[in-house]
C-alpha positions in Angstrom: 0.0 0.0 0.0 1.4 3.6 -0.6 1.7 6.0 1.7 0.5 8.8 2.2 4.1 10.5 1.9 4.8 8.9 -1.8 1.1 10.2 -2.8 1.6 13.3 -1.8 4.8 13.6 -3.8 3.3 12.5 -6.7 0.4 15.2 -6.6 3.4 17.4 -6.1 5.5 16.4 -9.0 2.3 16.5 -11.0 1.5 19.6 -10.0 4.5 21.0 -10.4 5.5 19.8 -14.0 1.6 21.0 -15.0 2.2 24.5 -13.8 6.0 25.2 -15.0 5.3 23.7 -18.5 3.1 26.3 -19.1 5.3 29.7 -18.2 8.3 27.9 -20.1 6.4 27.8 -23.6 5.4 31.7 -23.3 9.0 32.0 -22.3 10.3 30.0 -25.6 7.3 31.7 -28.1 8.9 35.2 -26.6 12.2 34.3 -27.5 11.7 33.1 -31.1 9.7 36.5 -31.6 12.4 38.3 -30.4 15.1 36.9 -32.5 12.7 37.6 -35.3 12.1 41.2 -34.2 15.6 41.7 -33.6 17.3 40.6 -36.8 19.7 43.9 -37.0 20.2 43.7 -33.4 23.5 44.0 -31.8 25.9 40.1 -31.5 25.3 40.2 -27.5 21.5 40.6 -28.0 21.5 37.2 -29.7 23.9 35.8 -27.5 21.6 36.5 -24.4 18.3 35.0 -26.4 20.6 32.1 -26.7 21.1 31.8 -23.4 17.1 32.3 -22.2 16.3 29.5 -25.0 19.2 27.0 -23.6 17.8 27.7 -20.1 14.5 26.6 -21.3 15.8 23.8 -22.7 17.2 22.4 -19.4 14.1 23.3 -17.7 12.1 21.7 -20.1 14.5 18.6 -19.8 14.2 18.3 -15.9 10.4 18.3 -16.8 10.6 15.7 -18.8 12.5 13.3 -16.2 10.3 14.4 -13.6 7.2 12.5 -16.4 9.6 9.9 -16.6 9.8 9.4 -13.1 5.9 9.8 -12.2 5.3 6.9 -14.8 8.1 4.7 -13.3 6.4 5.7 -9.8 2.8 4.8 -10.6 4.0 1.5 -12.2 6.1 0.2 -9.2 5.0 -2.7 -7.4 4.0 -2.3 -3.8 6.7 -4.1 -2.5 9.4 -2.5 -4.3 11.4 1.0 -3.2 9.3 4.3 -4.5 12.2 6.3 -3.9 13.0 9.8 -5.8 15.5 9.7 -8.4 18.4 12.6 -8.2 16.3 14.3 -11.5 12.8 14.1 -9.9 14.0 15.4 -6.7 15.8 18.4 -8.5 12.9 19.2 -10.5 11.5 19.1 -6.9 13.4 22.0 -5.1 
């Protein structure tokens, strides 16, 4: 039986992947518009969109393992460990 503890993670993992997918795709549509807006724009204003865009990425990664990691918690056995992985529990704090 599952505790109340691992439930309570999972409604937390869930929640949080559901609320921070959300802020990271306006982020990533603002981004792609700027790069188009600032064509002419100075070599450092590019280089900082990169670097917005490859923060995304990363966030968007860590959301993805923390998915990964709901599945592989709904689908343990019982009897078997439940424990975090390193990635859900960063994706976590």
């Amino acid at each position: 039986m599952r505790s109340i503890a691992e439930i309570e993670t999972e409604l937390l993992l869930k929640n949080l992947v559901h609320d921070l997918r959300q802020p990271l795709s306006t982020i990533e549509t603002s981004t792609y518009y700027l790069n188009l807006l600032l064509s002419d724009a100075p070599a450092r204003a590019h280089e900082q969109l990169r670097t917005i865009e490859h923060q995304v990425d990363r966030a968007a990664a860590l959301l993805s393992q923390a998915v990964a990691e709901l599945h592989r918690l709904q689908a343990c056995p019982t009897g078997e460990s439940r424990s975090l992985t390193k990635a859900a529990t960063a994706a976590v704090t």
